[in-house]
MDTraj code that builds the backbone (N, CA, C; nanometers):
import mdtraj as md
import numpy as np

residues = "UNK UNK UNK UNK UNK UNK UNK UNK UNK UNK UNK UNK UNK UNK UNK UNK UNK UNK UNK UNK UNK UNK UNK UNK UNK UNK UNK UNK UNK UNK UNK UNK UNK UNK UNK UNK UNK UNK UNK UNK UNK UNK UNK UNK UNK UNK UNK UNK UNK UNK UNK UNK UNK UNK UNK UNK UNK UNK UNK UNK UNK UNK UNK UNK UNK UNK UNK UNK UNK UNK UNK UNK UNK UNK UNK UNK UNK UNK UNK UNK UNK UNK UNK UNK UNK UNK UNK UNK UNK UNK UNK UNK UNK UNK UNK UNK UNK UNK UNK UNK UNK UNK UNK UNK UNK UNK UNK UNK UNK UNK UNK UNK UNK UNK UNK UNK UNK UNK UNK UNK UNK UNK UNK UNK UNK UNK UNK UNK UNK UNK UNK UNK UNK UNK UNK UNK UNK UNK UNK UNK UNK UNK UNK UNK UNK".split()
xyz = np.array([
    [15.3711, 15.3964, 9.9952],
    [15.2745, 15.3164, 10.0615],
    [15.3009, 15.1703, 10.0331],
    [15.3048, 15.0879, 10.1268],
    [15.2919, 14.9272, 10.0933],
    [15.2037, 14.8590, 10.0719],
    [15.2274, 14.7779, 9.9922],
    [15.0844, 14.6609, 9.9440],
    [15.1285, 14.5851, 10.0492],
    [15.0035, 14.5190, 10.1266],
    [14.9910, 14.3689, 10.1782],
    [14.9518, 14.3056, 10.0584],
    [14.9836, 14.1907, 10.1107],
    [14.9880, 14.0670, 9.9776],
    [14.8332, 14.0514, 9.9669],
    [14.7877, 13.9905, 9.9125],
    [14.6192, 13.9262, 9.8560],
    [14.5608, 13.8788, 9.9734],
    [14.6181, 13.8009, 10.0168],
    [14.5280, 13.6704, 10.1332],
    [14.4687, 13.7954, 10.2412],
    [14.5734, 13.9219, 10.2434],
    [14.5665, 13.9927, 10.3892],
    [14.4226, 14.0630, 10.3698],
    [14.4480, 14.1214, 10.2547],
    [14.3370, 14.1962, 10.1627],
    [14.1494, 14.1534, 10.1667],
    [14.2122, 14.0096, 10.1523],
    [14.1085, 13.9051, 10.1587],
    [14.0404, 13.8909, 10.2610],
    [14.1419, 13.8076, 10.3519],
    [14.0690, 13.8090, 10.5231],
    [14.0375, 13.9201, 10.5935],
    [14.0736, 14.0606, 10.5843],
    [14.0511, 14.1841, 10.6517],
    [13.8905, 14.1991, 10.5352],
    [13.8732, 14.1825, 10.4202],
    [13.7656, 14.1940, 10.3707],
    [13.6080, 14.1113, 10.4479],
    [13.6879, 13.9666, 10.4838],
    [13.6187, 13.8560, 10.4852],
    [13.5432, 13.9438, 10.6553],
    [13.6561, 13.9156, 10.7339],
    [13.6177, 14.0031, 10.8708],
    [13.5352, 14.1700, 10.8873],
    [13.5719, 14.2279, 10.7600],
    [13.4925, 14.3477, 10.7699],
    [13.3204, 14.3076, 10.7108],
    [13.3239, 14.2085, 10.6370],
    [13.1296, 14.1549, 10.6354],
    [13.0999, 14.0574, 10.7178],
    [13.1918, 13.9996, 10.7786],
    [13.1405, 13.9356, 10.9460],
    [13.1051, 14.0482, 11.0484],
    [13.1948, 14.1103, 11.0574],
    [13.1922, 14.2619, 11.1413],
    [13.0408, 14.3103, 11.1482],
    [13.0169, 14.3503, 10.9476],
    [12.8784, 14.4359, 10.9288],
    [12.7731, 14.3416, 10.9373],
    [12.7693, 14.2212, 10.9465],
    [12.6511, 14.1135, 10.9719],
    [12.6239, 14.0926, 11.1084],
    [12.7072, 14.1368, 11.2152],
    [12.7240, 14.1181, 11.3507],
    [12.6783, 14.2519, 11.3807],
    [12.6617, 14.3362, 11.3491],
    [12.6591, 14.4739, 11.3764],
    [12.4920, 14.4602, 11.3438],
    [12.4725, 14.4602, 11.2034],
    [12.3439, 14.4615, 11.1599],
    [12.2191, 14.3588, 11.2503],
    [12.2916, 14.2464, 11.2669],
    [12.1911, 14.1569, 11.3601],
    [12.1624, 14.2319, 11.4689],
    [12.2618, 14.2619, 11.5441],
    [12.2437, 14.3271, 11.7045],
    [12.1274, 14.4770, 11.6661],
    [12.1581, 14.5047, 11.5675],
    [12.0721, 14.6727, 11.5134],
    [11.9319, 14.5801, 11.5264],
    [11.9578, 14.4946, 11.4523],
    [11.8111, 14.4133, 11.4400],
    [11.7661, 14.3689, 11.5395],
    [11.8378, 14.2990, 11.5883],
    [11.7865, 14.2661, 11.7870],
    [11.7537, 14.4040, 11.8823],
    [11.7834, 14.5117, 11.8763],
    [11.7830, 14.6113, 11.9030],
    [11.6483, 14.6657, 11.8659],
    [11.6279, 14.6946, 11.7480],
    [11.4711, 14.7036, 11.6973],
    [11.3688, 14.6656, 11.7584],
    [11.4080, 14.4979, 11.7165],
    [11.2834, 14.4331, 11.7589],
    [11.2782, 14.4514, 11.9525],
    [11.3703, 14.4626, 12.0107],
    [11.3070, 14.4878, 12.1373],
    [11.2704, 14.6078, 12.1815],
    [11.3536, 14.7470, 12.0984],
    [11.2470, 14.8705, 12.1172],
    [11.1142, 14.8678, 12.0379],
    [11.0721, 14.8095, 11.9804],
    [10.9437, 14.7764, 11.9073],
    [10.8261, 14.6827, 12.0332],
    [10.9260, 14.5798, 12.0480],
    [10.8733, 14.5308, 12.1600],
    [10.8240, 14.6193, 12.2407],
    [10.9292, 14.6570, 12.3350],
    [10.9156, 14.7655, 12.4217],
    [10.7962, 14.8985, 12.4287],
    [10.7927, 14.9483, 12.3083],
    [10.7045, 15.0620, 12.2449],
    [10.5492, 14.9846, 12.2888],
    [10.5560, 14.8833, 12.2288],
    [10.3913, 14.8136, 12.2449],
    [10.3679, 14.7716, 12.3873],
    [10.4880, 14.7102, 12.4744],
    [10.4774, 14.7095, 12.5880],
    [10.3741, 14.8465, 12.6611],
    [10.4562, 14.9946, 12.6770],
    [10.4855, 15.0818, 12.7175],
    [10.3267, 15.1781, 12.6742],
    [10.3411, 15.1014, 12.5221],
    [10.1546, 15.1928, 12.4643],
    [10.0587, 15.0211, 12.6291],
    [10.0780, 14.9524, 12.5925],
    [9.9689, 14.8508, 12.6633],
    [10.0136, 14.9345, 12.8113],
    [10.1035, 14.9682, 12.8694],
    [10.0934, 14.9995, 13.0042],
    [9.9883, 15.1550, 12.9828],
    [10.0319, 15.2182, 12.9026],
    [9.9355, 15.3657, 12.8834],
    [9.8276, 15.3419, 12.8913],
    [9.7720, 15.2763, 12.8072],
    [9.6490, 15.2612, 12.7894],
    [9.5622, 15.2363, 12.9415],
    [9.6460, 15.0786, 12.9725],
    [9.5883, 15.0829, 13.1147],
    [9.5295, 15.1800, 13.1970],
    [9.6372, 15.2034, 13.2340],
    [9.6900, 15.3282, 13.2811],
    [9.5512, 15.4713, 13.2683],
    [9.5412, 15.4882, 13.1122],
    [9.3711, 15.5649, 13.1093],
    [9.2932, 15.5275, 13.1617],
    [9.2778, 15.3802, 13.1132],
    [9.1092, 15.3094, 13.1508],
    [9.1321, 15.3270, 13.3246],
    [9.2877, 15.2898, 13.3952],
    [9.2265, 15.2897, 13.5041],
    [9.1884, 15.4496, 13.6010],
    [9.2530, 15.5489, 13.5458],
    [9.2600, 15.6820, 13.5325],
    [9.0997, 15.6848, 13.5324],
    [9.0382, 15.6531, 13.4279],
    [8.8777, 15.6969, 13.3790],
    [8.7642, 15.6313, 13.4876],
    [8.8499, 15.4792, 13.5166],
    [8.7451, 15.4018, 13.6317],
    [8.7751, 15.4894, 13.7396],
    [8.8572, 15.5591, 13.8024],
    [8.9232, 15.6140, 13.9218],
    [8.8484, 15.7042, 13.9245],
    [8.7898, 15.7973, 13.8386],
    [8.7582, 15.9210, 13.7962],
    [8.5413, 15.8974, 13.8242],
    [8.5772, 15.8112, 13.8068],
    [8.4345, 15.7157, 13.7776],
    [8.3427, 15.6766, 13.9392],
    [8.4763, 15.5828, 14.0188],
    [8.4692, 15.5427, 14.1047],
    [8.4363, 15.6890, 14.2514],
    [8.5583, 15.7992, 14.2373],
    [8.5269, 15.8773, 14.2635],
    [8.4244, 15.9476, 14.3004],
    [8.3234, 15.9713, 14.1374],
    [8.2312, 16.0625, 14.1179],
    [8.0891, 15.9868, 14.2315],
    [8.1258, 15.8330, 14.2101],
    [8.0098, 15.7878, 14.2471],
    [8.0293, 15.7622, 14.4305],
    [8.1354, 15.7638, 14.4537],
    [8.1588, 15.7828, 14.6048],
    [8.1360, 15.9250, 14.7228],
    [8.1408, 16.0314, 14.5849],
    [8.1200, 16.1561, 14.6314],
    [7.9681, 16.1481, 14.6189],
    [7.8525, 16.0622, 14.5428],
    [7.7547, 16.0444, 14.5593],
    [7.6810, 15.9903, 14.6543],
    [7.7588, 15.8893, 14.7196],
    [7.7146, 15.8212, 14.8065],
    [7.7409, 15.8779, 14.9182],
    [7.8571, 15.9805, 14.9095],
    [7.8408, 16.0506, 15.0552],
    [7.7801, 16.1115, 15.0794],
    [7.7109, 16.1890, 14.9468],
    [7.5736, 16.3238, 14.9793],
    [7.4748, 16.1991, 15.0536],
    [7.3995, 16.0745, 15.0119],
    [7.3046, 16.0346, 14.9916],
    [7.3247, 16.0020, 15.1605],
    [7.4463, 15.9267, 15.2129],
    [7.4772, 15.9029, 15.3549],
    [7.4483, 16.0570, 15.4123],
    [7.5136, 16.1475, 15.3816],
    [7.4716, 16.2560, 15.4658],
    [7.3722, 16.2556, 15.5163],
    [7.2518, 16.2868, 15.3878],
    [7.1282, 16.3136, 15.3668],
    [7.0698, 16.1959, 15.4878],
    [7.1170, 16.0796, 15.4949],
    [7.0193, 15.9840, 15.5264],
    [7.0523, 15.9761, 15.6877],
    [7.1241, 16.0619, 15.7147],
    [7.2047, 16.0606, 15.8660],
    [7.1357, 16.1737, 15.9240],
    [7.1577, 16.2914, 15.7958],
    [6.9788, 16.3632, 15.8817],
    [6.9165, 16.3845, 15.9019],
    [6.8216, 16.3099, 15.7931],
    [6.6897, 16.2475, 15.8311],
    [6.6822, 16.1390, 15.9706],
    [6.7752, 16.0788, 15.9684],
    [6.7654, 16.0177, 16.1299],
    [6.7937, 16.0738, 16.1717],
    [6.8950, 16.1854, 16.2420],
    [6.9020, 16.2653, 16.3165],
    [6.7345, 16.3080, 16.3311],
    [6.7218, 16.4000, 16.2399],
    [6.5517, 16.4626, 16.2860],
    [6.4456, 16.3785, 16.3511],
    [6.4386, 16.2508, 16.2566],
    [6.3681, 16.1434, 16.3046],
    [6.3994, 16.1096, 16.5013],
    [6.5148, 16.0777, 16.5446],
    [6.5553, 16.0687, 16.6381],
    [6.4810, 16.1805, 16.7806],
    [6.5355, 16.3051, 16.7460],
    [6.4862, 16.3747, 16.7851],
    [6.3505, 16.3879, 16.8094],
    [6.2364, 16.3510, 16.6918],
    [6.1563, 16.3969, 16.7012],
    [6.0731, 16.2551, 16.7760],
    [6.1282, 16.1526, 16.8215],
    [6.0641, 16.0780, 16.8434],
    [6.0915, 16.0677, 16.9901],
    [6.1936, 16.1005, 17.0073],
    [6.3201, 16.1773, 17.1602],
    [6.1936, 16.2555, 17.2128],
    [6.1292, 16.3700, 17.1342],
    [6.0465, 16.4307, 17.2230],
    [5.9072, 16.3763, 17.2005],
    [5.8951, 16.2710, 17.1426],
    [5.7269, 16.2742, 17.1229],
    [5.7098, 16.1698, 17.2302],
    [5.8456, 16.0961, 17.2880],
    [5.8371, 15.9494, 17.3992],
    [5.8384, 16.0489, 17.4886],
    [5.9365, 16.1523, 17.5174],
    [5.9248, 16.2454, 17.6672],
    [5.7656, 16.2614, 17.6649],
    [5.6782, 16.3025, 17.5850],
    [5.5215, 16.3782, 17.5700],
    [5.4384, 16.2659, 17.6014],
    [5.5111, 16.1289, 17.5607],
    [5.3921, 16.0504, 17.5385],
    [5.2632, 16.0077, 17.6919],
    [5.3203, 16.0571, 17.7874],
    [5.1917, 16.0917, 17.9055],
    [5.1502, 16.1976, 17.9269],
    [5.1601, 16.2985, 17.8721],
    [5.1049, 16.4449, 17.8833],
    [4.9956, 16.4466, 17.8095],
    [4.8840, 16.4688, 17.8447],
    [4.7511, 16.4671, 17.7805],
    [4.6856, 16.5742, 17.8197],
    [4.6181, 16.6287, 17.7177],
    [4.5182, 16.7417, 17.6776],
    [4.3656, 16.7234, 17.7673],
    [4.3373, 16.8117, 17.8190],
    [4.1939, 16.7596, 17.8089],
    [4.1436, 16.8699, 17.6753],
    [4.0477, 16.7828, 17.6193],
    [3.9769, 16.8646, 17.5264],
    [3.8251, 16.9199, 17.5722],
    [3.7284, 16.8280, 17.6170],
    [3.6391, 16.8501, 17.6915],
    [3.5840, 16.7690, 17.8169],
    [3.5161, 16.8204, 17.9033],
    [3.4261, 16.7325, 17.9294],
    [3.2739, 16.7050, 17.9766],
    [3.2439, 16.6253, 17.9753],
    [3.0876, 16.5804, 17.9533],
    [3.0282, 16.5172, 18.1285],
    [2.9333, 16.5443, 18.1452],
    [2.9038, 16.4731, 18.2616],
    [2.7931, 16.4363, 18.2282],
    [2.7824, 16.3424, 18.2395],
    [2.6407, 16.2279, 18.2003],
    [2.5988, 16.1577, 18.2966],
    [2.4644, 16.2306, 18.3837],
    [2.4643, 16.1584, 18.4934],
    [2.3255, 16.0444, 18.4990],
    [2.3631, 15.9252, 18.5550],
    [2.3060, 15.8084, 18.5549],
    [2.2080, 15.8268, 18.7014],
    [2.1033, 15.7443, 18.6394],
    [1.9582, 15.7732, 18.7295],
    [2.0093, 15.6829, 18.8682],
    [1.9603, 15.6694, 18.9351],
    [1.9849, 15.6062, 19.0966],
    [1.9579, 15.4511, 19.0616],
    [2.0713, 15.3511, 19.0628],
    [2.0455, 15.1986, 19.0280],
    [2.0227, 15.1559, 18.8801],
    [2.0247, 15.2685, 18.8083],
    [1.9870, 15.2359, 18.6905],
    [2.1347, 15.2315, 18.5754],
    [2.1247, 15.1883, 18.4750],
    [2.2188, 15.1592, 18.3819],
    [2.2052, 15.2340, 18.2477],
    [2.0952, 15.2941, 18.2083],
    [2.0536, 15.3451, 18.1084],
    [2.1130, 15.4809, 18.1135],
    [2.1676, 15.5683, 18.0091],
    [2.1769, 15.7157, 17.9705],
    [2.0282, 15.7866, 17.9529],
    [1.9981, 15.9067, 18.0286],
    [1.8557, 15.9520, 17.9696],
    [1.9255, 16.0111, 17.8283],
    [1.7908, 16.1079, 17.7957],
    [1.7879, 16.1374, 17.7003],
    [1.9199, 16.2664, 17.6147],
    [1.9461, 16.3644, 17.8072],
    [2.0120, 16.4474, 17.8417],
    [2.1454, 16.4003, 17.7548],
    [2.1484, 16.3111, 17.8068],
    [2.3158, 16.2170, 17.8399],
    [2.3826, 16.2028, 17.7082],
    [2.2468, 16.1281, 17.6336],
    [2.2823, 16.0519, 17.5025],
    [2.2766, 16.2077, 17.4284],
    [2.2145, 16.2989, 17.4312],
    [2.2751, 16.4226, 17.3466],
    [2.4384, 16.4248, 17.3288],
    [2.4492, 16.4811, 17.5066],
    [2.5936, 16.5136, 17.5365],
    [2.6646, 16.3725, 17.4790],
    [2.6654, 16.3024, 17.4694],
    [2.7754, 16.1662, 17.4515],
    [2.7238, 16.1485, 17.2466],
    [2.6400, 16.2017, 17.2143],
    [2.6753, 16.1795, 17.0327],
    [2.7039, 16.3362, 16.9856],
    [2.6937, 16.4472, 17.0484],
    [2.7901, 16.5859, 17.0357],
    [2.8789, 16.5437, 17.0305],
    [2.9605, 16.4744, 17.1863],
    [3.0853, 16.4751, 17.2313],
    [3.1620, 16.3685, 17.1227],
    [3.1246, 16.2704, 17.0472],
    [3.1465, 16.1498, 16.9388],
    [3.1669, 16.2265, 16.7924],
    [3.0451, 16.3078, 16.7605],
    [3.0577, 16.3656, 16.6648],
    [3.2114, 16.4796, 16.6192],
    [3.2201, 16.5528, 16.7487],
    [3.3268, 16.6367, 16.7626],
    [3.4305, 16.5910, 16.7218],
    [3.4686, 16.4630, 16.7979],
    [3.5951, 16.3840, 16.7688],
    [3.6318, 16.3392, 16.6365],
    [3.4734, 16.3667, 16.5903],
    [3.4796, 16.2334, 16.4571],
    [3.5738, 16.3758, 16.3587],
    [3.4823, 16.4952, 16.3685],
    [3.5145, 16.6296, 16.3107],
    [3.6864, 16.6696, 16.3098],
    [3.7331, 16.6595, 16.4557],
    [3.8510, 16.6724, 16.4884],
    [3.9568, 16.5622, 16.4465],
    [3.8976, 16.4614, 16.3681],
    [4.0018, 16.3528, 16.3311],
    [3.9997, 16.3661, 16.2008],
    [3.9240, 16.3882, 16.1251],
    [3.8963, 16.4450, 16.0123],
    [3.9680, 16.6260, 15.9523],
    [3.9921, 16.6425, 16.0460],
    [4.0331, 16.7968, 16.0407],
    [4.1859, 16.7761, 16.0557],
    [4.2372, 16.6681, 16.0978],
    [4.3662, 16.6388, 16.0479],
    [4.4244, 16.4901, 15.9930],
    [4.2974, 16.4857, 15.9294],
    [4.3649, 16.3628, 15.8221],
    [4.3325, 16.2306, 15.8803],
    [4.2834, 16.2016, 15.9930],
    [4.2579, 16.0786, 16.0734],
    [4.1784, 16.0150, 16.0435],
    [4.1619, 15.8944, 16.0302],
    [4.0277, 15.8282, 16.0261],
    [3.9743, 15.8147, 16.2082],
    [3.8299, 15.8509, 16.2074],
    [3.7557, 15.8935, 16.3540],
    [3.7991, 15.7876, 16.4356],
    [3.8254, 15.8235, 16.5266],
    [3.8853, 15.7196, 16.6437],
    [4.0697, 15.7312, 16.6715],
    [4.1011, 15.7482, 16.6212],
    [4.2749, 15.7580, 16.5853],
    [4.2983, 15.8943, 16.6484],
    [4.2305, 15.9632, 16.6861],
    [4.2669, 16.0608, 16.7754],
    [4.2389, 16.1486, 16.9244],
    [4.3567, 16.1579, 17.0057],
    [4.3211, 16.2068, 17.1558],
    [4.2555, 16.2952, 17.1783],
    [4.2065, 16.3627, 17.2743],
    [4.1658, 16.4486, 17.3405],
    [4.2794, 16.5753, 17.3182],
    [4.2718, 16.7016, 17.2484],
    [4.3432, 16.7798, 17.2167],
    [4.3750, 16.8014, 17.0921],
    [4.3496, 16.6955, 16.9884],
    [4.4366, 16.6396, 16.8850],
    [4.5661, 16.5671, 16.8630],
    [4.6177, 16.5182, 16.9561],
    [4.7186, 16.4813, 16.8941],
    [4.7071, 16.3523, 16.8872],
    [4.8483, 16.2866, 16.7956],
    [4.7916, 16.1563, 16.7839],
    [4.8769, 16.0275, 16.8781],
])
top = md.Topology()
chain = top.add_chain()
for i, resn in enumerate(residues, 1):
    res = top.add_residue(resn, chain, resSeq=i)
    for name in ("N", "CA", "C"):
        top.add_atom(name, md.element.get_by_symbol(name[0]), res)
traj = md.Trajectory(xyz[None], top)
């Protein structure tokens, strides 16, 4: 085997801890940006849940609001309808009774006859408005309102 002389010994030494200091830095630069990276990558996760959990959130409360729209679409629907037929009705009238109250020849006064029939016929109504919740007067001939 041959010896190289000293100096060779030397500088191949000198270059092999330049070598491992160049090596070791880059390991170290290396680190620190998968370290970097790692905290990057946890901050994107995280996001990433919270926005997962708002999504989840946002969701629940949109599937709420569609029952409540449903709901409120058919109640107008019914409403619609029912007002659809109560405008077709609204000239169709009941008779409930009637009264003939007949007035003396030139005269203006109700006899005595009359004013019976006309505070029966008042009273009834008053009965029949009362019998569904009305205050007296608020209701037609038939009942309805």
């Amino acid at each position: 085997m041959r010896r190289h002389p000293g100096w060779v010994t030397e500088l191949v030494g000198k270059k092999e801890v330049e070598t491992d200091q160049k090596v070791a830095a880059v390991d170290r630069k290396a680190a620190e940006e998968n370290q970097r990276l790692d905290q990057k990558v946890d901050g994107v996760d995280t996001r990433l849940k919270t926005t997962e959990g708002t999504l989840t959130e946002t969701t629940a409360t949109a599937k709420g609001a569609r029952e409540r729209a449903d709901g409120a679409y058919t109640k107008a629907d019914e409403t619609n309808s029912r007002l659809t037929r109560l405008w077709a009705n609204r000239n169709n009238r009941k008779e409930a009774e009637t009264y003939q109250i007949l007035f003396g020849f030139d005269k203006w006064d109700v006899g005595d006859n009359g004013q019976t029939h006309a505070v029966d016929a008042g009273q009834g109504d008053a009965r029949e408005s009362q019998a569904h919740g009305r205050p007296p007067g608020l209701c037609r001939p038939g009942g309805e309102l």
